[in-house]
N, C-alpha and C positions, 0 to 999 in steps of 0.2 A: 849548816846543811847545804851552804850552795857551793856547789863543785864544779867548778871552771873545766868544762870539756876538751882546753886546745890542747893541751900538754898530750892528753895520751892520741888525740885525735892524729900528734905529730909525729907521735912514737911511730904509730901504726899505718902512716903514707912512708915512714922511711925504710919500713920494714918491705916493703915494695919496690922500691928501688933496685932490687937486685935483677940482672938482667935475666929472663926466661934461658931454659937450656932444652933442648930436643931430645933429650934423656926422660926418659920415663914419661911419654907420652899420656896426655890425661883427656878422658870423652865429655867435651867442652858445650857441647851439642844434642844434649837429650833429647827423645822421643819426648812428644807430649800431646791430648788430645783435648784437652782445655783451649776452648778459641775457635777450632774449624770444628771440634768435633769425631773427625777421624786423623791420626798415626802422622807427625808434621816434626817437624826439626822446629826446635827451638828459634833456631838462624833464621828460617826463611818466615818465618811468622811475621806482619805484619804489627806485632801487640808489645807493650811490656808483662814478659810471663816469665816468670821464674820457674825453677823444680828443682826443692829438697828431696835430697838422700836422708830417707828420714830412717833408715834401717842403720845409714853408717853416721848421723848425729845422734840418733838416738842409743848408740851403744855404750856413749858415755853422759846420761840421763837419764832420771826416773821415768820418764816416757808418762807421765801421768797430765802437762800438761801441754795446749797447743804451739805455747808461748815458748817454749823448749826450739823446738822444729823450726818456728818461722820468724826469729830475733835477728837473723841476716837476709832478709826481706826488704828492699828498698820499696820506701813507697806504703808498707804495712808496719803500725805502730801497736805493739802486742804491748795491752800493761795488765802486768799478775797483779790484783786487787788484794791479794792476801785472804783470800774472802771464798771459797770455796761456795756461797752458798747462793754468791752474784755471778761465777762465771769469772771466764776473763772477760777484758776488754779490748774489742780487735777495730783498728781502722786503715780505711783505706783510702789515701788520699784525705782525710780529713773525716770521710762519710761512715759513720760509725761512733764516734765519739761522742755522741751525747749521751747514748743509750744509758741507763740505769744498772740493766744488768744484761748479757747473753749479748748475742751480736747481730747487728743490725745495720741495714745498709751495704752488708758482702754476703753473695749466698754462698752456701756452704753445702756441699754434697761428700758423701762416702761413699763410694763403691760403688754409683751409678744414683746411688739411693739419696733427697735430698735432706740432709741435718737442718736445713729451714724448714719454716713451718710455711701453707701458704699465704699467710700477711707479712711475709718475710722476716719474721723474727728467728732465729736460730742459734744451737747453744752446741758450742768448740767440746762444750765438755764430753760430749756423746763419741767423738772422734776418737778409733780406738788405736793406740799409738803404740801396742805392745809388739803388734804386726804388721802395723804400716810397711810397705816399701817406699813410695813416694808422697812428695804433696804439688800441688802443683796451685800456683797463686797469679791470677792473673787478674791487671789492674787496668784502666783504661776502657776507652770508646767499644772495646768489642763488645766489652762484657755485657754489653745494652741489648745483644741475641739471647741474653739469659731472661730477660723480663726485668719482675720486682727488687732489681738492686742495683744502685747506682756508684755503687764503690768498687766492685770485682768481684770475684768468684774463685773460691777459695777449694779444692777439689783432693781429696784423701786415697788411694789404693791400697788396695790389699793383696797379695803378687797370690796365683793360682798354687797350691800345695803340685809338687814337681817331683818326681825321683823316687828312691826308696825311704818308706817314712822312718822320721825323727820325732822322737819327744826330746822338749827343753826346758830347761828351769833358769827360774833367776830374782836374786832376791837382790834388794838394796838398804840400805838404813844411811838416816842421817838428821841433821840437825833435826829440834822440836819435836823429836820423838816419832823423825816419820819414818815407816817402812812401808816397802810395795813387793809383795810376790806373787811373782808369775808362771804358769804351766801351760806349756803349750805344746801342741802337734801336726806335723804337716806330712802331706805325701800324697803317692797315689797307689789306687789299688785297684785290680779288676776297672780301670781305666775311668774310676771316679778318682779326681783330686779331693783334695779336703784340706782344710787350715781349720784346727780349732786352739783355741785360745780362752784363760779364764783367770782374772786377778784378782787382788783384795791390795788396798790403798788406807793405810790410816796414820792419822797425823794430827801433834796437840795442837798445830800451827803455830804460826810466828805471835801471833797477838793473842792475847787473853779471849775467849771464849769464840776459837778461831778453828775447833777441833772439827775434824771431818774423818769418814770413813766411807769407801766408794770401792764397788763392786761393779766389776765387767766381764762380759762374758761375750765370744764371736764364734760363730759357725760359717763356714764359707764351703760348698761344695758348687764340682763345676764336674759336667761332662757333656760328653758330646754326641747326642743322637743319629748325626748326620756328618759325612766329612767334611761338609759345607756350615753345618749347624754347630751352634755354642751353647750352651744353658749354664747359668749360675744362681745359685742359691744362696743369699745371704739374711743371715736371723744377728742379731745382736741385744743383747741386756745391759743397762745401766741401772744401776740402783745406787743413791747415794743420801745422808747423814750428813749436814753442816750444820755449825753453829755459824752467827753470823753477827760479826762485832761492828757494825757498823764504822760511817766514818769520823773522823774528828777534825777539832778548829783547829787551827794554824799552833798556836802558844801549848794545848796538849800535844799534838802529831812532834811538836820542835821538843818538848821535855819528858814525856811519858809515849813514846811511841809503841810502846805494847797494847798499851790500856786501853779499854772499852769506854762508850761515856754508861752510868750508871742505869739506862733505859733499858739497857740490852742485855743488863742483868736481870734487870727486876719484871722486864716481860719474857726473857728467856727466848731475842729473838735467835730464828730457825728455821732451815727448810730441809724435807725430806723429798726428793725426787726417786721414782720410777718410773721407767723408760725401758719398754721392749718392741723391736718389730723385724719385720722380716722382708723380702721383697726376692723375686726374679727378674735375670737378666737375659734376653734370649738373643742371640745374633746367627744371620743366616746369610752366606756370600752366597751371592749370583756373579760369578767372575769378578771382574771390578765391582760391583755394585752389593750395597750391605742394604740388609734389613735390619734394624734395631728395635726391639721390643723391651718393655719393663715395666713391672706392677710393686707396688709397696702399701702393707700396711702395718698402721704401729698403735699402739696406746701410750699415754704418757700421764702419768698422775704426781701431783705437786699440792702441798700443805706447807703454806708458809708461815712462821707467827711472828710478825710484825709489831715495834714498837710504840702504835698510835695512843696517845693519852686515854685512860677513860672519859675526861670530861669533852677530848674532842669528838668521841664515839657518839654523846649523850646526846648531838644532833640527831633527828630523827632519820634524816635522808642518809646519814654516813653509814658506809657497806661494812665495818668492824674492823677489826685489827686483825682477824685471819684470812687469810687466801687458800682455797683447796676447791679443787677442781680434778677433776679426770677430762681426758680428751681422747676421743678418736682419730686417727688421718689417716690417711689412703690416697694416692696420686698413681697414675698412669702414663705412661709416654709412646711415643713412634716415631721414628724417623726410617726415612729413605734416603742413602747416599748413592748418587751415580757418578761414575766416573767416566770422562769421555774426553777426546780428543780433539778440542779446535783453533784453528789457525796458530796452526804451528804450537801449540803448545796443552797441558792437561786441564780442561776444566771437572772442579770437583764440586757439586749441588747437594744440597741438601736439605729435603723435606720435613719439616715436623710439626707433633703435635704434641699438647702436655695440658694433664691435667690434675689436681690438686684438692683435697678437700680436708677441713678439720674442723668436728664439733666437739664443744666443752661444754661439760656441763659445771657448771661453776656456782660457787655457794661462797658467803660472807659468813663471819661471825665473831662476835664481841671477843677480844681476846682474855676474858677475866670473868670470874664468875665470884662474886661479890668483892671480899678486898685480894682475893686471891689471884695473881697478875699470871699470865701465858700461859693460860689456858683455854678451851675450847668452851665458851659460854653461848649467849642467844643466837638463834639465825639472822642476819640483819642482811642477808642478799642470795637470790635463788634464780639463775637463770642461764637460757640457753645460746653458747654465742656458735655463728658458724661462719665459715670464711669458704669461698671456693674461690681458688684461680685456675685459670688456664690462658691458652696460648697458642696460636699459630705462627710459626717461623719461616722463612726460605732463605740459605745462606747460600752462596753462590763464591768459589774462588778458582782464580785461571792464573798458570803457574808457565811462566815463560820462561827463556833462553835466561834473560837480564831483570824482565817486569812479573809485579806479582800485583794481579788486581784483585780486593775482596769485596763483598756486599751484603748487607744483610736485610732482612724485614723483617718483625717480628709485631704480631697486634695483642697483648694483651687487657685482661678483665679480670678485675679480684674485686669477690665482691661481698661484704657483710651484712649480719643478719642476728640481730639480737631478740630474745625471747624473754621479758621478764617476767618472771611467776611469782616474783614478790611488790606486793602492794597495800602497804601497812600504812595507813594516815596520812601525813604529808608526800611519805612516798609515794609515791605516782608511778604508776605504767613507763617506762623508759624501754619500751619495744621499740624498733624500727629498724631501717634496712639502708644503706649506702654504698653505692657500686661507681668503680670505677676503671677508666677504658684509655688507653695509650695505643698508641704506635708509633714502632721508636724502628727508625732506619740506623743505620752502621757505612760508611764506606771507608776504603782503606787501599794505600798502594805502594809498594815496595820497588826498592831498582839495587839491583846489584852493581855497584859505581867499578868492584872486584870483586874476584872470587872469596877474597874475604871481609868484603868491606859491601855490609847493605845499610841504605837509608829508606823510611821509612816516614808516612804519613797518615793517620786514620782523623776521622769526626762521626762523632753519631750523638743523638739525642738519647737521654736518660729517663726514670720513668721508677718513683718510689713512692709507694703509698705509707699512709700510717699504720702502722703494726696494730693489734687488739691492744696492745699495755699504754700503746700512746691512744686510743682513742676512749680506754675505760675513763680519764678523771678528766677530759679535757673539754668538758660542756660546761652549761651554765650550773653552777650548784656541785662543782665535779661530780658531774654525771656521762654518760656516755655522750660522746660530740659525733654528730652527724655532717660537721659543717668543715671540720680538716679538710684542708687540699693537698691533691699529692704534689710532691715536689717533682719539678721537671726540668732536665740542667742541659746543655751544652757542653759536649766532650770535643776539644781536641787538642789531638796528640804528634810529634815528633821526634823522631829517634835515629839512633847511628848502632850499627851491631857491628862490632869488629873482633877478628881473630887478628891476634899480635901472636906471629908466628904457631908455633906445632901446639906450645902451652900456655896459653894465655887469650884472656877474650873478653871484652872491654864491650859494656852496654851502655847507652844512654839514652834518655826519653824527656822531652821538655813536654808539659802541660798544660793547658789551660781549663779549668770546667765553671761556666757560671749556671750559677741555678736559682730558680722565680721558686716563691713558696716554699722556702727551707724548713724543714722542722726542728723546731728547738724548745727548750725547754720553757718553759712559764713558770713552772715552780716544784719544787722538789723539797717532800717534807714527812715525814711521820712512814716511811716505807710508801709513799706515792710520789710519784711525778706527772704531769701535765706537761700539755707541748700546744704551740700555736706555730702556726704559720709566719712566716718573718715574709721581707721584701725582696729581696734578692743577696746572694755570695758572690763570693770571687775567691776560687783556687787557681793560684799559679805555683808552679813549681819545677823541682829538677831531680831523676833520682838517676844512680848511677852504679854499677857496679863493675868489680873489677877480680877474674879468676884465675889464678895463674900456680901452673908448676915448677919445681924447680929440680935439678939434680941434688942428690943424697935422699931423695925420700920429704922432703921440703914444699908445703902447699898452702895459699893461703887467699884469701877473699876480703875486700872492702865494699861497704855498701852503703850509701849515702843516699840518704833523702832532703832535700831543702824545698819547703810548703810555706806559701805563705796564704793563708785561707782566713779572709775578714767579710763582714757585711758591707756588701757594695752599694746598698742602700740604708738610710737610718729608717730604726720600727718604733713603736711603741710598744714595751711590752709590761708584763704584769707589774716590774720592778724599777719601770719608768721607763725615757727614751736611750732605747740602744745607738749607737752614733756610727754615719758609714766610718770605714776604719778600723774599727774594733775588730781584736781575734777572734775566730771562734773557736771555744774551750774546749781542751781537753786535745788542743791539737801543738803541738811541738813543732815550732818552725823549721827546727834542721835536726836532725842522726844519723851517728854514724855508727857502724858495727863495723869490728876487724876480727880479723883470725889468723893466729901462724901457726902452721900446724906441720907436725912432722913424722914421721912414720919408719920403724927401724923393719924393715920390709920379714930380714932373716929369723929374727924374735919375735915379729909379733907387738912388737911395743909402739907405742905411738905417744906424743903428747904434744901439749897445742894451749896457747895462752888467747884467751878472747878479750876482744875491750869493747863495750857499749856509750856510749855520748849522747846525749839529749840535753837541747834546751829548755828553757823554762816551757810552763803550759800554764795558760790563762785559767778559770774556774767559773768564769760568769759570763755572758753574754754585754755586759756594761765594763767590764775589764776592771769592776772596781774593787774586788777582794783580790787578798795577797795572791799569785800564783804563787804556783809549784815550782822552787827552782830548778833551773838546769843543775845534769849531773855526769859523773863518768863513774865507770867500774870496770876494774879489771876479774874473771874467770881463768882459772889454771884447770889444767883438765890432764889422766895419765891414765891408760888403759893397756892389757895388755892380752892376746888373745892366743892360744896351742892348739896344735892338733896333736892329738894321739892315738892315732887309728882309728876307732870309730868313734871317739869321741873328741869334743873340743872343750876346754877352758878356757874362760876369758875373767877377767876381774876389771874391774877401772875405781877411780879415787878422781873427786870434780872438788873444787874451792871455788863460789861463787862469792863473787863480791870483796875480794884476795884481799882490798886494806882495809876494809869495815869500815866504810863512807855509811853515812846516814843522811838516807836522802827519801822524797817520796816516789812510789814507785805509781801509785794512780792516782786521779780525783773522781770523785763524784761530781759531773757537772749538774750547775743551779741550784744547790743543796738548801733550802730556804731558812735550815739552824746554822749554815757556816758549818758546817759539817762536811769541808769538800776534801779533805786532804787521806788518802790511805797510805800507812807508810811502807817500805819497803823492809825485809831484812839486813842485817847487818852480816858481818862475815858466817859463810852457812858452807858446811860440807854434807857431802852423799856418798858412799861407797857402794861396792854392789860385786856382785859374784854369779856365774852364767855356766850351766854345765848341758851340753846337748851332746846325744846320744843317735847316730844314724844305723839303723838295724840294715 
């Protein structure tokens, strides 16, 4: 299973060698508003920020996951868990990777609207990728003006319905019996736009009791009251069916890689999620100067059944084997951007405010009802959790001849609030309240060395609290812990942006981030995990990437990450003394992703070969179970797209994983059964067919 990443890592730098050509000129230079906030060139930004064309990767992909979109991402480690019922797993720079399930450590917003929660926990799954136009992922010191997440800020749109409306269709099928169909419509009419959109997702998955089926639905209307004024509307539904096979030791994942361990039978674990909410967007120009308004709210409800022994339950204090909860949230925002004119050059400011709230009402219960295993049996946990964040900001950037200086301030408070209403014998009252307050500065400054050549310096202080899932089992008795600290790290950042001539544009970012009170895992076992506070980290690292056109329709990208992220101090943790040195798991020292990709402009056809490379990843915090080896894999991709008057056909055919390497694609980090390893698929295709219709 272990697969020596150089061979193709070499393929794919000599596929690069080809010198650019001024032919068929490619826009190198996206718009993007992640970082300042308002309408900025990539180039002149201060940040490492990427932006996927998620409309032209995603037309050769089921668009079902985020890990589709963001697999050539320097700096961002996407691993599909095979597990539909845990989410993926997304990191940034390192921060992210312990998480158990959903993403953590990178906030995550749609359409203005944020897909975290406010204890910063947030799930990629909700992101709806049927209609996406872009994503935009930015890593680094700025992202510290965001608040509660210390890894980046990962940011989804949805482009405004335009023109005369279109309805579209599009189905796909492939390996494990998955298929995805889609129906969709855009336009405008009597001067509303509109984009609606609505899918069904089902699939037996790659591993034995790995079945899922997932429904989405999107509304997006926009129009405009005022020639100065904006308003948008966005409502979106998630409903989703997993089964959920948990993970496996080392000597099963290596000989039975399908297979479940036999718990996950006999409790029937599973989660069923629903998710609906809606929000406005309101923007109003004053000349130069914007007003930005927005309100959102959502429901979210989750019933998980979990594989905890009955006789571990038979403690009196244990919360059961099921998880189900309903939750409310609601957050609000405002900013003020001015734009003005000093010494000699544009400064741009901007004011805001944000605020955040989510109550659950949350309930425990036995998962068995005599010898009868996954099902819903006694109450053994009833109470009420609630989290409010909020936030005062002032970002400040002044855009010169050659210099580009930025600044930021931002004070936030997130603060919890537990309500127990069950107290049965030794169970005890575990109410109480835990609030916490940061303020985290940003600075940052650019120099144009040429007009195509900027270098680039930022530092700012970071600022992560524990999520509600790190704080439920992580007290004495796994109880609720009041006593976590948030993590707070040290960013800085330098980098080089360069255009190589008309087609071609070459980034780099060197890093540093240490951070006091890291949260890691203590112990992961039975569908719970526990976190305690550590000594201090150390992230260094380098990402890079490389975009370049060529003549005949020929294009293609390298993206490289090398992280080396260990404890800079030794801890003591639940599993003995962790040692300075040691990896922190779950993080991959170096990856690469390539693409050659090629486009028969006159047809309509295109096709384009991908390779991915990752080193090993540790799985424990002590470095003492087997990792995960490194791996490589090749992607073959062919699609081809017509017009015929007013309608278009397109079809495409994708082979992921092209020699059928068997390798693990996640871990579970700190799995306290050696339960860390999920494995990946072996050679897997998708087909798919696309028929739209413009009236």
């Amino acid at each position: 299973m272990n697969c020596r990443p150089t061979p193709i890592a070499a393929c794919l730098a000599l596929a690069f060698a080809v010198p650019a050509s001024a032919d068929d000129a490619v826009r190198l230079d996206p718009l993007v508003i992640t970082g300042s906030r308002v309408e900025q060139n990539t180039f002149d930004l201060p940040a490492a920020i990427d932006v996927v064309d998620v409309a032209s990767v995603g037309a050769t992909q089921a668009k079902v996951n985020a890990s589709e979109a963001l697999a050539g991402v320097p700096g961002i480690v996407v691993q599909n868990r095979q597990n539909y019922a845990q989410d993926l797993q997304i990191s940034s720079r390192g921060f992210g990777a312990r998480t158990a399930f959903g993403v953590r450590g990178i906030r995550l917003v749609a359409d203005g609207i944020p897909a975290s929660m406010p204890d910063g926990q947030g799930q990629a799954a909700t992101f709806n990728l049927d209609r996406a136009e872009r994503i935009e992922v930015m890593r680094g010191p700025l992202s510290a003006i965001y608040g509660n997440a210390a890894g980046g800020v990962i940011q989804l749109f949805t482009p405004d319905g335009k023109g005369r409306p279109s309805v579209a269709g599009r189905f796909s099928a492939g390996s494990d019996s998955s298929w995805k169909a889609d129906l969709s419509s855009q336009g405008e009419v009597g001067g509303v736009s509109y984009v609606v959109d609505t899918s069904r997702f089902v699939s037996d998955g790659y591993r034995d009791h790995s079945a899922v089926r997932r429904d989405q639905s999107l509304v997006k209307l926009g129009v405009s009251p005022s020639q100065d004024g904006r308003l948008t509307f966005v409502a979106s539904s998630f409903n989703q069916v997993a089964d959920d096979p948990l993970g496996l030791d080392w000597a099963t994942a290596r000989s039975k890689p399908k297979s479940v361990v036999p718990a996950a039978l006999a409790y029937d674990t599973r989660k069923r999620i629903s998710q609906q909410q809606g929000g406005l967007n309101y923007e109003h120009r004053f000349g130069e100067d914007r007003l930005q308004l927005s309100a959102y709210a959502g429901q979210r409800s989750v019933i998980q059944y979990q594989s905890i022994p009955t006789f571990v339950q038979a403690n009196p204090r244990h919360s059961g084997g099921i998880i189900d909860f309903e939750r409310s949230f609601a957050g609000a925002s405002a900013r003020w951007i001015a734009r003005r004119q000093v010494a000699g050059g544009g400064l741009t400011t901007t004011f805001g405010a944000d605020y955040e709230r989510s109550v659950d009402d949350r309930q425990g219960f036995e998962n068995f009802v005599g010898a009868t295993l996954g099902v819903k049996g006694a109450l053994r946990r009833d109470e009420t959790d609630r989290v409010a964040a909020s936030g005062v900001y002032v970002q400040s950037q002044w855009q010169g001849e050659r210099w580009n200086f930025s600044g930021g301030l931002r004070h936030s408070r997130v603060a919890f609030k537990v309500s127990d209403h069950y107290s049965v014998g030794v169970n005890g009252d575990d109410s109480g309240s835990v609030d916490y307050r940061k303020t985290t500065p940003t600075l940052a400054a650019m120099y144009a060395l040429t007009p195509a050549v900027n270098l680039y310096a930022s530092v700012a202080r970071g600022f992560e609290t524990p999520s509600l899932n790190e704080l439920f089992y992580s007290g004495p008795g796994a109880t609720f812990s009041f006593d976590l600290k948030p993590a707070t790290s040290t960013h800085l950042e330098a980098g080089i942006k360069a255009m190589l001539g008309d087609n071609a544009r070459l980034d780099v970012a060197l890093f540093e981030v240490r951070t006091k009170d890291e949260l890691v895992v203590a112990a992961s076992a039975g569908g719970r995990t526990s976190y305690i506070n550590a000594s201090r980290t150390l992230r260094r690292g380098v990402e890079a990437s490389l975009d370049a056109r060529w003549a005949g329709g020929f294009s293609g990208r390298l993206a490289y990450t090398g992280l080396r992220a260990e404890f800079d101090k030794a801890y003591t943790g639940s599993s003995g003394v962790v040692a300075a040195g040691n990896r922190l798991p779950g993080v991959p020292s170096s990856q690469l992703f390539g693409e050659l990709a090629w486009k028969h402009a006159a047809s309509g056809f295109q096709a384009a070969i991908e390779g991915v490379a990752r080193s090993r990843v540790y799985v424990d915090d002590r470095n003492a179970a087997r990792s995960a080896p490194g791996y490589a894999i090749a992607n073959l991709r062919f699609a081809v797209e017509r017009n015929y008057g007013a309608f278009s056909v397109g079809s495409f055919l994708r082979i992921d994983n092209l020699f059928d390497r068997e390798y693990i694609g996640s871990v579970v980090v700190g799995d306290g059964n050696g339960r860390y390893y999920e494995p990946a698929p072996g050679r897997a295709w998708l087909a798919g067919v696309s028929l739209k219709h413009q009236f």
